[in-house]
Backbone bond lengths (Angstrom), bond angles and torsions (degrees), N, CA, C in turn:
res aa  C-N    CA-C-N  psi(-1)  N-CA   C-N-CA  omega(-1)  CA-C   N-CA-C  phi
1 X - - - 1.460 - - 1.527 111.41 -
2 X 1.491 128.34 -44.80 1.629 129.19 150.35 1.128 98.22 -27.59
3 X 1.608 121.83 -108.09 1.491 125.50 -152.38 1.867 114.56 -26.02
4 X 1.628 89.35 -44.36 1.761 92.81 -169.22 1.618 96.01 -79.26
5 X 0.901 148.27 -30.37 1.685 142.40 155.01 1.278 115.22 -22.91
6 X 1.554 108.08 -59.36 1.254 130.79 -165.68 1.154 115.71 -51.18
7 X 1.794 97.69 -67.52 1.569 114.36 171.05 1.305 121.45 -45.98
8 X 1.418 102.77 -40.20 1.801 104.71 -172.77 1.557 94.59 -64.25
9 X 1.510 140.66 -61.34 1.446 130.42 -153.40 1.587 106.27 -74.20
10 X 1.713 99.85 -2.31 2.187 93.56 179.98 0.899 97.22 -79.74
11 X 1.544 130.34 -47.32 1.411 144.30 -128.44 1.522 105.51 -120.47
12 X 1.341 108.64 -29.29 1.683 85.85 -167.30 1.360 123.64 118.92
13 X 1.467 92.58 -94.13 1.730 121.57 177.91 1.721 101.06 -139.01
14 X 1.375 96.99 171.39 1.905 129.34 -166.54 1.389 89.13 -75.88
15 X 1.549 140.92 17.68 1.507 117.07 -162.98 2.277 106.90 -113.43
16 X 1.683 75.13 119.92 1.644 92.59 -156.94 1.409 112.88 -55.33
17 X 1.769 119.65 -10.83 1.154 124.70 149.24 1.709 119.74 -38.93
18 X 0.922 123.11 -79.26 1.596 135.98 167.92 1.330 103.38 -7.51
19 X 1.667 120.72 -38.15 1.915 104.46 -156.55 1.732 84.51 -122.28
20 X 0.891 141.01 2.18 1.551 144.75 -158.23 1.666 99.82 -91.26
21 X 1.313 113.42 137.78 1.312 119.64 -171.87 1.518 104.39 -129.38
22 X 1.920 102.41 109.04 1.368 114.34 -161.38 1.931 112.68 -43.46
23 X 1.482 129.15 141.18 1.204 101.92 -166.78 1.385 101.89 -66.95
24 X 1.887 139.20 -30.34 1.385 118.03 -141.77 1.704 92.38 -79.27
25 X 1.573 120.17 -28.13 1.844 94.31 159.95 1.437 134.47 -61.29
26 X 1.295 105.98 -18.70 1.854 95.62 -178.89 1.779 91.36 -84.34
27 X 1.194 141.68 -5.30 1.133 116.47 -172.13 1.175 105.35 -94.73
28 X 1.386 111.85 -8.27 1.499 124.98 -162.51 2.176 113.50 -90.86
29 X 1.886 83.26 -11.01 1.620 88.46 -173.84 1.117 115.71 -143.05
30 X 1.349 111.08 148.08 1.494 119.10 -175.65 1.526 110.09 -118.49
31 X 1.340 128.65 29.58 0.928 130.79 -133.99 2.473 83.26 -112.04
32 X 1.222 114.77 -15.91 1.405 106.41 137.36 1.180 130.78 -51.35
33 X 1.416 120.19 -67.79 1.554 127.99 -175.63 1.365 101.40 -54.76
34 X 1.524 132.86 -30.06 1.172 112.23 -176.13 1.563 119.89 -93.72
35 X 1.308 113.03 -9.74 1.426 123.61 155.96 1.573 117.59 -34.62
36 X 1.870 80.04 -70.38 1.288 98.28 -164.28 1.633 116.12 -72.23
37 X 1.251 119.12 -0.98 1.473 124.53 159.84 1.777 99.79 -63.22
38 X 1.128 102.55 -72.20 1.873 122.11 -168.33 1.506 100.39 -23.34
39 X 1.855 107.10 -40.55 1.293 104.10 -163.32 1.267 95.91 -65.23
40 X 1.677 114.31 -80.38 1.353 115.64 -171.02 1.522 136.73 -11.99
41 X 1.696 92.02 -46.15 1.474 103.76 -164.26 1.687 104.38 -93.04
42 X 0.816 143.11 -11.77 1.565 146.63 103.51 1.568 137.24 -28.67
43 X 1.272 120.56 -45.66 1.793 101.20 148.77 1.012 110.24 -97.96
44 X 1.160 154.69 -13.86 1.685 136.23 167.53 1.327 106.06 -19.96
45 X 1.804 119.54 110.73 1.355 109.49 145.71 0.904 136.99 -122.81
46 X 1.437 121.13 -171.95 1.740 130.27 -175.37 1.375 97.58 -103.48
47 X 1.023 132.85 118.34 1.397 158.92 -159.43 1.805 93.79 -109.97
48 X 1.483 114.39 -75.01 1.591 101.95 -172.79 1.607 73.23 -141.96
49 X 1.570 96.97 154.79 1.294 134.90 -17.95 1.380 121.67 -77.26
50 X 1.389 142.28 -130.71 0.727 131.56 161.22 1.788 126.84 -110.64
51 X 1.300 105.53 128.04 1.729 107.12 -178.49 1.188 109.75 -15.14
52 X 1.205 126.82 -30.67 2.098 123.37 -172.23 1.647 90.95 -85.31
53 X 1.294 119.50 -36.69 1.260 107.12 -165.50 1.491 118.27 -90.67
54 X 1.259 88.70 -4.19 1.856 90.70 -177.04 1.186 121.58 -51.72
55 X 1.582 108.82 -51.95 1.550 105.53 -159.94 1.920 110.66 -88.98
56 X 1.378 113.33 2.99 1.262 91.01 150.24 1.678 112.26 -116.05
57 X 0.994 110.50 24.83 1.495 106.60 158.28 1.535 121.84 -96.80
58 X 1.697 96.94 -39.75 1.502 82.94 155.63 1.283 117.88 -171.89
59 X 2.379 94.19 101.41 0.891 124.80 -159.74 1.616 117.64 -55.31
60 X 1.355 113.81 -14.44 1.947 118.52 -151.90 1.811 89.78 -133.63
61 X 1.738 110.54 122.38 1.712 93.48 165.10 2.416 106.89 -70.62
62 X 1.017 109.00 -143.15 1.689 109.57 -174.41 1.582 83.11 -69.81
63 X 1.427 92.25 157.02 1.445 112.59 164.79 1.729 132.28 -91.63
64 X 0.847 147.88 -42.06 1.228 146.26 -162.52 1.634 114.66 131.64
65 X 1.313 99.76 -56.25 1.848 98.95 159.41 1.527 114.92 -99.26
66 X 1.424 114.25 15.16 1.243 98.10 161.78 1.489 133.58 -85.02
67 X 1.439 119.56 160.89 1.258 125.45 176.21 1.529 133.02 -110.15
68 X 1.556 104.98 114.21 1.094 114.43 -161.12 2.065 127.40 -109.28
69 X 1.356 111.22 118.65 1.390 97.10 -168.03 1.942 92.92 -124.59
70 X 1.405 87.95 147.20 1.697 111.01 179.01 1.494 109.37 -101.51
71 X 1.269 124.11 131.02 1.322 133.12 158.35 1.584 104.67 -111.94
72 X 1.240 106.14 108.40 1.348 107.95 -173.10 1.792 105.08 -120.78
73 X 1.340 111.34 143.90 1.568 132.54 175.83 1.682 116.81 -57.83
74 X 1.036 114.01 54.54 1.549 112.12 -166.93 1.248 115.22 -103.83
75 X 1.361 105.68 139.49 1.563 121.26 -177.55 1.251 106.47 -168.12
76 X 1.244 116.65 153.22 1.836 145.60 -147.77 1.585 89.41 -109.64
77 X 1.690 125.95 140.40 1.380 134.61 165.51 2.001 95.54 -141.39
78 X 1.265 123.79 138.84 1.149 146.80 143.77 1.587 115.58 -61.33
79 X 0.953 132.05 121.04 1.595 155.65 156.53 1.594 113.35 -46.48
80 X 1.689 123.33 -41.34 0.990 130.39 -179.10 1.720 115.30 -164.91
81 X 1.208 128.42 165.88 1.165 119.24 -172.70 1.985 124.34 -45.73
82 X 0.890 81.04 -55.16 1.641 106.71 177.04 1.594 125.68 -73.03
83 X 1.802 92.82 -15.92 1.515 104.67 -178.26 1.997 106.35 -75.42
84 X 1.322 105.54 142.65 1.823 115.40 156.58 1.784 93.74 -57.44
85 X 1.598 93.34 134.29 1.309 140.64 155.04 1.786 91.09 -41.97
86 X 1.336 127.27 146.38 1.202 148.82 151.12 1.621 112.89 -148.22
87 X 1.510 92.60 145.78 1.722 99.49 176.64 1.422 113.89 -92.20
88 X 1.504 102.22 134.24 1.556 121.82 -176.52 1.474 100.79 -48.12
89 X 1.742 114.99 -45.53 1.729 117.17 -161.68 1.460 75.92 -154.84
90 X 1.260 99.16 110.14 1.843 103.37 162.33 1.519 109.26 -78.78
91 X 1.440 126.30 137.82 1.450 144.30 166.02 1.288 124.12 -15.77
92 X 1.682 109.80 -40.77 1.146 114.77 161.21 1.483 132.08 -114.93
93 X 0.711 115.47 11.24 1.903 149.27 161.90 1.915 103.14 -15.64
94 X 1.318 103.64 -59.72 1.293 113.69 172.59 1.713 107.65 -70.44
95 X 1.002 117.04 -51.16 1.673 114.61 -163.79 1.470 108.55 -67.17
96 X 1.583 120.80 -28.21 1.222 141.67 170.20 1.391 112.05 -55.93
97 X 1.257 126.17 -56.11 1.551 119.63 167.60 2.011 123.66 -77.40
98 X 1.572 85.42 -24.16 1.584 65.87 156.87 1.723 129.40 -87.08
99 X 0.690 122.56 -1.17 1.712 135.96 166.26 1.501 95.80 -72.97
100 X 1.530 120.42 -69.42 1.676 139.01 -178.47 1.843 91.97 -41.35
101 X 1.133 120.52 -60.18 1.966 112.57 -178.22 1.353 101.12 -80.50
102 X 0.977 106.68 -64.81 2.072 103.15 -158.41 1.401 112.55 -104.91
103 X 1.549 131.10 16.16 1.231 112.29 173.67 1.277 126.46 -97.16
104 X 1.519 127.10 -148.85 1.442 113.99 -176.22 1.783 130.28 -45.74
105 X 1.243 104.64 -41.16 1.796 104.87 158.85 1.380 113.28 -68.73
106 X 0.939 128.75 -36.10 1.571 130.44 -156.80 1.591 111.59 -103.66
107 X 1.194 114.01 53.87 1.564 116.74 179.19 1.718 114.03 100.38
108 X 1.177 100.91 -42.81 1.430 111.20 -169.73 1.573 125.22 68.63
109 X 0.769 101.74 54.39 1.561 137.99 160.97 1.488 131.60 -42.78
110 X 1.579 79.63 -60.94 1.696 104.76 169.02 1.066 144.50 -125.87
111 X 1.402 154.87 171.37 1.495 125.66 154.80 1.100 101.37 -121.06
112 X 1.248 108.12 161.80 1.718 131.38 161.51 1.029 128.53 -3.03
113 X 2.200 94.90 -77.76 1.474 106.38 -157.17 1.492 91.11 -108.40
114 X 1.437 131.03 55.22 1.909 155.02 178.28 1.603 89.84 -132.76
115 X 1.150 132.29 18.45 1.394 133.36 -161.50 1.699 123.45 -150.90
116 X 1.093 132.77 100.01 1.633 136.98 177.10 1.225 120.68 -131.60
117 X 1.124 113.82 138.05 1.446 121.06 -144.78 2.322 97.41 -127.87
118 X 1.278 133.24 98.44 1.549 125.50 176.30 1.478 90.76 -105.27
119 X 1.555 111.62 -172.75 1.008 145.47 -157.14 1.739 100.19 -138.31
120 X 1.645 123.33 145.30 1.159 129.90 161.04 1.592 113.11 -33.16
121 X 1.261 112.35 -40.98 1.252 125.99 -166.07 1.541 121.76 -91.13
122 X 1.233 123.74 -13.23 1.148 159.86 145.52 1.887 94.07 -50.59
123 X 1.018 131.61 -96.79 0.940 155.52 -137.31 2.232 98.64 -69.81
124 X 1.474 94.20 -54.06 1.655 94.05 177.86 1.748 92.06 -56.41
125 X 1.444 115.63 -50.10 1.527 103.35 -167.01 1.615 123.99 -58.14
126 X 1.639 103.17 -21.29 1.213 93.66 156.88 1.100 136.46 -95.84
127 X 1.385 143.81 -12.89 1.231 147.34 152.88 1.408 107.74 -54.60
128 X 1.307 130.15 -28.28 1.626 126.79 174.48 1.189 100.14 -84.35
129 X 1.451 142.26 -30.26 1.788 125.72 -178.91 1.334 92.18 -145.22
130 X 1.494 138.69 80.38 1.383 171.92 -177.14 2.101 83.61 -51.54
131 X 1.479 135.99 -59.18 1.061 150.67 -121.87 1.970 86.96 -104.51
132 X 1.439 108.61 -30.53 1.085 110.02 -156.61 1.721 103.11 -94.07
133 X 1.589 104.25 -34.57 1.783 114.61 178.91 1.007 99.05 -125.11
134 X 1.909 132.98 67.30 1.082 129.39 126.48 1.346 138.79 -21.06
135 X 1.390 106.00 -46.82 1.766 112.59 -170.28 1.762 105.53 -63.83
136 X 1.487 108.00 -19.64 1.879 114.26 178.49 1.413 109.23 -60.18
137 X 1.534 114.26 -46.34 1.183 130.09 -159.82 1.885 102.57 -81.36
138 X 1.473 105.46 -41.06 1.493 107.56 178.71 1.774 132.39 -62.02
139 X 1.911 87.30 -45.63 1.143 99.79 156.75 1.783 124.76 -71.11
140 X 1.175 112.67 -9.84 2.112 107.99 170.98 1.526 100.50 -86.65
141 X 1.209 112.41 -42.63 1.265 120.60 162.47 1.981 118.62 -20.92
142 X 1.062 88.21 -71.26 1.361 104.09 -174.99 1.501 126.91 -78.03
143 X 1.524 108.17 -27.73 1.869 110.73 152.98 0.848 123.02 -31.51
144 X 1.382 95.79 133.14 1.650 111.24 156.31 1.344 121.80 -79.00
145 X 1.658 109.56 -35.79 1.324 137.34 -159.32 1.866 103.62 -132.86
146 X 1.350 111.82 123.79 1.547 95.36 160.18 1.912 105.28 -120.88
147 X 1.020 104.23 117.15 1.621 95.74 174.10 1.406 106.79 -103.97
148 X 1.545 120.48 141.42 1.273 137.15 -141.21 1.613 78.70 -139.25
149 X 1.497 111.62 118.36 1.825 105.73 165.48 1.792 85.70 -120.21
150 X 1.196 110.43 166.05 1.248 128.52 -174.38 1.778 107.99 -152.64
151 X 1.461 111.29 133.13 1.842 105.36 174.67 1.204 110.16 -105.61
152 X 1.568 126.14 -25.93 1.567 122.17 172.13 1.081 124.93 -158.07
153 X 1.751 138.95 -143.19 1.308 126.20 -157.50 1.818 76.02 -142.53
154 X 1.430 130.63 -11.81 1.345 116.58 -150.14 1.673 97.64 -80.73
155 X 1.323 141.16 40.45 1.371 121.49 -165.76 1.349 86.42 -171.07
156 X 1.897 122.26 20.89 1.584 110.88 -177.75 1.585 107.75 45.08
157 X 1.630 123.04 60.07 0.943 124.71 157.68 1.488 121.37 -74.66
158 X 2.054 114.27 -39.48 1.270 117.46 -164.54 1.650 101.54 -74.04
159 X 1.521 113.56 -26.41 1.354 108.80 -173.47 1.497 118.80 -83.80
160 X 1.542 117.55 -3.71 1.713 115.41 169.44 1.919 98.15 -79.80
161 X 1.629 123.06 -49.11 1.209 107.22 -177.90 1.500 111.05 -69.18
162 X 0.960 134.47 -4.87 1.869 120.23 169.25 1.771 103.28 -95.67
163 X 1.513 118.05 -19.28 1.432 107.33 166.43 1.988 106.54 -73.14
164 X 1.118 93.33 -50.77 1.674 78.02 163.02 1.003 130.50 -24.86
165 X 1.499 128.05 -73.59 1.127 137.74 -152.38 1.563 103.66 -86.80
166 X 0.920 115.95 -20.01 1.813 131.08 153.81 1.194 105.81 -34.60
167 X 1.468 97.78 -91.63 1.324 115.91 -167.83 1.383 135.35 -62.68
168 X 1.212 114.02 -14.41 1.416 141.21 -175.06 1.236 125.21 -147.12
169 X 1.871 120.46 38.72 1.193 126.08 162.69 1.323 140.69 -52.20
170 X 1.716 100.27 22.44 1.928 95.19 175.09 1.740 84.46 -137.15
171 X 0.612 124.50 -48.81 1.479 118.02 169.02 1.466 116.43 -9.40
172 X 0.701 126.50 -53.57 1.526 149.23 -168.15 1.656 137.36 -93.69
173 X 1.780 85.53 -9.98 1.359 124.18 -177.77 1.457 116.82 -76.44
174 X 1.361 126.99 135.85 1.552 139.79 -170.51 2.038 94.93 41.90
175 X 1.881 108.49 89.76 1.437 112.21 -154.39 1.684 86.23 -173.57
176 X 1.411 113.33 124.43 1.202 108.20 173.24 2.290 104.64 -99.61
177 X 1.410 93.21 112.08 1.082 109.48 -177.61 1.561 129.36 -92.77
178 X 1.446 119.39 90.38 1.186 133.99 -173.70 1.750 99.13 -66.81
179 X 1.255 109.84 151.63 1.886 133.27 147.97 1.154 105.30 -129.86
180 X 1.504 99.50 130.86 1.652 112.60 145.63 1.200 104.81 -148.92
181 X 1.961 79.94 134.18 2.139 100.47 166.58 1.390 94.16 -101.66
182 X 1.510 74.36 145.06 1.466 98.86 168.30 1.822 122.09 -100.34
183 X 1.141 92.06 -4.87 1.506 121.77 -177.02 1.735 120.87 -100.16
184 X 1.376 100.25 -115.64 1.790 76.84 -175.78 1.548 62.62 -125.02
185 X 2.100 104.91 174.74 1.286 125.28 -166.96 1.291 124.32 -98.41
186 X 1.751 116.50 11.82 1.431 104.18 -174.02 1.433 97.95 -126.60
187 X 1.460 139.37 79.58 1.103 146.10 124.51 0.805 142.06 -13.35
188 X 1.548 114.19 -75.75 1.486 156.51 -168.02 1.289 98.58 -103.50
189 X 1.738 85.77 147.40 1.376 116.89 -170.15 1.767 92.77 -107.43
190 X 2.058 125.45 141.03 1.143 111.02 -168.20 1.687 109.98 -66.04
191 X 1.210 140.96 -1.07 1.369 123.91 -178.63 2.338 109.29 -69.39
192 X 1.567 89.69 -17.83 1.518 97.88 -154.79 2.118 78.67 -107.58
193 X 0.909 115.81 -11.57 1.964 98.85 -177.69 2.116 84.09 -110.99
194 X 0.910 134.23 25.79 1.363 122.31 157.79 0.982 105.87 -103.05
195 X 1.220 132.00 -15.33 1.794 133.44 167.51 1.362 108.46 -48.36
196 X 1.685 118.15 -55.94 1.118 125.36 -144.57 1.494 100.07 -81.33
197 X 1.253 117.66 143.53 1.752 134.07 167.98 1.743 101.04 -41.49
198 X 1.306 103.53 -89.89 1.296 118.47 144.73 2.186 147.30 -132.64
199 X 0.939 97.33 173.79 1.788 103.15 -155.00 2.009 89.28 -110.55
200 X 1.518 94.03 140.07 1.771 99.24 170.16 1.298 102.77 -167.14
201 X 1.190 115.51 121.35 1.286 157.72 168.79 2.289 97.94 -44.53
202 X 1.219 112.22 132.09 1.487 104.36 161.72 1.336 107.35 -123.85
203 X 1.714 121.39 -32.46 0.603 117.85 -162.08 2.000 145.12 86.71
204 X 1.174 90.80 -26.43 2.249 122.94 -173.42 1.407 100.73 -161.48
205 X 1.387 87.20 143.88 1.289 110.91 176.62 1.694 120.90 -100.29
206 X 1.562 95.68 1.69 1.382 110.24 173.71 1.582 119.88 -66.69
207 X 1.353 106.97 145.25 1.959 111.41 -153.48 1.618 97.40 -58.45
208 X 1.185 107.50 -20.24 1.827 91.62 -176.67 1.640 106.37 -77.15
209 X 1.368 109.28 -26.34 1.771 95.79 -175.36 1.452 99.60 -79.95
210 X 1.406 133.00 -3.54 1.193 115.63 -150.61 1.543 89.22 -97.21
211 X 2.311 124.83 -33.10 0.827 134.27 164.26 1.455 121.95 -55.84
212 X 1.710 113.03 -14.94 1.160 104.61 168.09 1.395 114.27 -92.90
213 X 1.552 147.94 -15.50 1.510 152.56 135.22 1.207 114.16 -12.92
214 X 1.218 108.30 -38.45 1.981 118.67 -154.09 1.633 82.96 -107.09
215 X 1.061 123.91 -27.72 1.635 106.61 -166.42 1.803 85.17 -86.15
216 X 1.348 131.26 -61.37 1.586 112.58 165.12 0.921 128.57 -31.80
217 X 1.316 129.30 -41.83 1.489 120.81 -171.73 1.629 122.34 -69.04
218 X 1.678 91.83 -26.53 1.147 106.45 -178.47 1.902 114.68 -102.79
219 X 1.168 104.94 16.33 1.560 123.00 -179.80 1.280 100.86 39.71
220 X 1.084 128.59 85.55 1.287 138.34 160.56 1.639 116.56 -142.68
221 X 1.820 109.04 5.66 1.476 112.42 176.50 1.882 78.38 -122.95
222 X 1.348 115.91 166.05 1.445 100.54 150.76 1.857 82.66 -141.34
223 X 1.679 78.84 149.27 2.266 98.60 -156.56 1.602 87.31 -75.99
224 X 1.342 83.44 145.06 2.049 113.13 -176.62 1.326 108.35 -105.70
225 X 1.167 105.46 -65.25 1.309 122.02 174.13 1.682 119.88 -19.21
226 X 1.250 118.12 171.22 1.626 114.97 -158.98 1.641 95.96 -166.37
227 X 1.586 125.10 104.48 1.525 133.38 -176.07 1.404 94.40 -44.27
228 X 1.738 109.95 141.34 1.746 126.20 -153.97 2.219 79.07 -110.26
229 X 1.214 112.91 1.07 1.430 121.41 -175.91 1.708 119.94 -141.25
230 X 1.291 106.36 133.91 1.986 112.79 -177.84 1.549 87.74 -55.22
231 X 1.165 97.32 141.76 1.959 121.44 160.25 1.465 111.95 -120.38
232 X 1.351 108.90 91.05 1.710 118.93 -172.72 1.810 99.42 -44.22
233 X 1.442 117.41 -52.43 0.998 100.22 -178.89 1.510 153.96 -47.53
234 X 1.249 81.96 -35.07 1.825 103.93 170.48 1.521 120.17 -104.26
């Protein structure tokens, strides 16, 4: 009875004209998307280490001949029964905007094939038949960089990256190791976030936070933001 109070003294009357936003202005503005950048790039945080410690932990974002591979948390959700499947964070979601900022149009920064992009699922399949997805292991092999984004805990996500690091504790060794949740920030337990180079919080999985990941990774945002929740670990 509030809310509908409310509405009645903004509005007047029930008439859905009143709140309707003609389409040729929404086509005309982006002035959401750019909100919703502001947000991102405003809570983005640094989770570990700490802001004093960053810049000699890690003084340089990727280099130009470096090599960079994504293991990203991806999975497909439907909107409604009848609706197509779409992915929350497609696999290559991240590698896509870094090409979109820093690749061959965009400064040139990076290249292409300095770039590989798996899936969570990708990754259990190779640790379950090591013989069968070699090319996972060749390409970590060969990083410079592995950035690991993650959106939640509901699918035993935190427990495939600590079987990782289990199972394949040199792999990963002399490797600057990015995290980002996209979800909330306490996952991990600290034996499994001392791995990481460094840890940052996004919070959404919406394309502007994901453009704000890539603008960290590539130090050209530095995170403001401040966890809205305690992280026992850190």
């Amino acid at each position: 009875m509030r809310i509908l109070a409310a509405k009645l003294k903004l509005y007047e009357n029930f008439d859905i004209g009143n709140v309707t936003i003609p389409a040729v202005d929404l086509a005309q503005s982006d002035t959401g998307s750019n909100i919703t950048f502001q947000v991102a790039r405003n809570s983005a945080t640094l989770i570990s280490p700490s802001q004093q410690d960053l810049a000699s932990i890690l003084p340089l974002p990727p280099q130009p001949s470096d090599r960079i591979v994504f293991l990203t948390d991806s999975f497909s959700v439907a909107q409604c029964t009848g609706c197509t499947a779409q992915p929350l964070l497609a696999p290559d979601a991240l590698q896509n905007v870094v090409l979109r900022l820093y690749g061959p149009q965009s400064g040139n920064q990076v290249e292409e094939f300095r770039l590989k992009s798996y899936s969570f699922d990708n990754v259990n399949a190779w640790l379950d038949a090591p013989d069968e997805n070699q090319f996972v292991a060749d390409d970590l092999d060969n990083a410079d960089w592995v950035v690991i984004s993650i959106t939640d805990s509901s699918r035993g996500q935190p427990a495939l990256i600590s079987r990782l690091f289990r199972e394949r504790p040199t792999l990963l060794l002399n490797k600057q190791l990015i995290l980002f949740s996209f979800g909330a920030p306490y996952y991990f337990d600290t034996t499994t976030l001392s791995r990481f180079t460094a840890y940052y919080a996004l919070y959404s999985k919406q394309p502007q936070f994901v453009d704000a990941a890539v603008r960290l990774l590539f130090q050209e945002l530095t995170p403001a933001g401040a966890s809205p929740v305690s992280i026992p670990a850190v």
